[in-house]
Every structure is written in C-alpha cells, then in structure tokens.
C-alpha positions, -999 to 999 in steps of 0.1 A, spaced: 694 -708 594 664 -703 572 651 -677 591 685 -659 587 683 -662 550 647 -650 554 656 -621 572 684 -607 549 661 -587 530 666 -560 555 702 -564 560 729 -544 550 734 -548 511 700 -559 508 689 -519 523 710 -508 500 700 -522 471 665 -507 476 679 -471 482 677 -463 446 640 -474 438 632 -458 478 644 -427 467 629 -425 436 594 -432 447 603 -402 477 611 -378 445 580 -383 426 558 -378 458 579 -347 466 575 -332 434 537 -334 441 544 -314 474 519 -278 468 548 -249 478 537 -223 507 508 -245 514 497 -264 543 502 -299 543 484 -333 560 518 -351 566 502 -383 580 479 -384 543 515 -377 525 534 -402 545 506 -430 542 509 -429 509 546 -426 505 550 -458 526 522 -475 506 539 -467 475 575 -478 486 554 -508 497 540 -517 462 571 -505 446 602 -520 463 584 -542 491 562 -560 461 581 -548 435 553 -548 412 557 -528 377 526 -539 359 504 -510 357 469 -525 362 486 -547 389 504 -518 408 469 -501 409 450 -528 422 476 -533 447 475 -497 460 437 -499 459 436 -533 481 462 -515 501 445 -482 507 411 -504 517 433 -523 545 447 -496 561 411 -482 565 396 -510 574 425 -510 603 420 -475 617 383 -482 615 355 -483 648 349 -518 634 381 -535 636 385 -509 674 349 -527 685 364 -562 675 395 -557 696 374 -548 722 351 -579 723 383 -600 720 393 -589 751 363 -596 764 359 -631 749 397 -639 767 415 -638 731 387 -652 708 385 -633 678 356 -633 655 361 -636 616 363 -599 600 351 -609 564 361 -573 555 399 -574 561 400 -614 546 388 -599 518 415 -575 510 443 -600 525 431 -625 498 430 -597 471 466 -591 479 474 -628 483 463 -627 446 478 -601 435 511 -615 450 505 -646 433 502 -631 399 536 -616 404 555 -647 418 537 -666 386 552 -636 361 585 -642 378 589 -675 379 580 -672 339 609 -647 329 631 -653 360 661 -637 340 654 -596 347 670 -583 376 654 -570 404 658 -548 438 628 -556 458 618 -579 488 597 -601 465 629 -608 446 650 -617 473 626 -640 486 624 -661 452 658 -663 447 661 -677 476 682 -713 483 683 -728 518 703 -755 507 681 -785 503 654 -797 482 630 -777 497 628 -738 482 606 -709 497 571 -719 491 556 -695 471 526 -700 503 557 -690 525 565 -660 502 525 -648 505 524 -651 542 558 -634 547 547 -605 523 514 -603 540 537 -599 576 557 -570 559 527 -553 549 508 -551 583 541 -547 601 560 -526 579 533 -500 566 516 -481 597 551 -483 613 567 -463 585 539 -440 575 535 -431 615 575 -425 616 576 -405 584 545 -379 597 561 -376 629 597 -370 616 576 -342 593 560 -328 625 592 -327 643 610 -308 614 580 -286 608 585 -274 645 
C-alpha cells in the first residue's frame, strides 16, 4: 500500500542506512561536551535531535539552508513550549475543539515548507548523488502508477516528522542522560 511504502523510511534497512550520518552528528555534539562540568542534558538533547533532524531527517547540506533550517527549527520548538501556544490549548478546550489561528507557529511551518521546497527543487535538478536521509527516500519513491509522491505530500509528511519526531527524541535522549547520570 502507499502508506507502506511511505512508512519504510523507518524500517529496517532504511534505519540503517541513517546510522552512519546519526552517528556522526552524535560525535560532533559530543566532542562539544565541557569534561567535569555540569551539563543541561534537555538543552544538549534538543539540539542533538534538531540537528539529526536537519541533517538525516531533511538531509540538507547547503550551509545557508542548514542554518536557516535550524533557526526556523529552534523558533518552533519555542513557540511550542511557550504560555502562548499553553493558553491556546486551553481556550480550545473551552471552545469544544475550535482552535484559533496561531500566526506565530504558520509562520515558521511555512518557513520550513520553503525551505523543504528549496531542497526537493535542488534534488529534482541533480537527482544523480546519492543519499541516506528521509527526504530522499520519499523522492525516490514509486507507487506504481502514474501518480508519484507530490512534492505537497512530501512537505506535509516532513512537517508530521518534525512535530512528531523532534520533542519525542530530545525528551527520550535527556531522560536516557538523567537515568545514566544517576
């Protein structure tokens, strides 16, 4: 089914073939560890699991592109843990599920709609270099008809891996540290 073939990015070989770039991005952020030192695990892991997002989620190399992307990323996730968005949720109850629009957070989700753009545009250019991210495996995708992935399909399932994949791993990553610490 399509959604099977959707899916497979986080399948077996798939995993795999992001363990390489995964650890590589976990090196660099170790090496930046301060020795005999006190740590904020929560500010490390946020920014290990925004990195591994930009990096082998995205996949994006492009210097000015991987730091607008981390920027637009950093900017979400705070606009997420804010009062604001807390205050929202709050009236939503309230008005039995009806949300109001948060200009703020459409903001950044178009910024990183662009930005995801931009790099399905440079792929689609030079399809011929390889790659080992989700991006990738999403563009080289063929569900067996006339109809590809939609590079509108590709933005909203990248948009779903960033809100659902980023807080979920950061969180996991400070408490793994927290348990070890202890």
């Amino acid at each position: 089914s399509d959604l099977r073939q959707l899916t497979a990015a986080f399948h077996g070989d798939a995993l795999r073939g992001y363990e390489r770039a995964i650890v590589a991005v976990a090196e660099r952020h170790a090496a930046r560890l301060p020795v005999g030192e006190r740590v904020k695990f929560a500010e490390l892991t946020h920014a290990l699991a925004r990195d591994v997002i930009a990096e082998v989620v995205f996949g994006v190399t492009a210097r000015g592109r991987v730091d607008r992307l981390r920027r637009a990323l950093d900017r979400l996730d705070r606009a997420l843990r804010s009062l604001e968005l807390a205050g929202r949720f709050a009236a939503a109850i309230l008005l039995r599920g009806r949300w109001a629009p948060f200009p703020k957070v459409s903001t950044i989700h178009a910024e990183i709609e662009a930005i995801t753009r931009e790099e399905i545009a440079e792929r689609r250019a030079s399809p011929d270099r390889e790659r080992f991210d989700c991006l990738d495996h999403f563009l080289k995708l063929d569900l067996g008809g006339a109809d590809a992935v939609s590079d509108d399909e590709i933005v909203a399932a990248m948009r779903v891996l960033v809100i659902a994949g980023w807080a979920t791993t950061s969180n996991t990553l400070a408490w793994m540290a927290e348990r070890l610490a202890r």
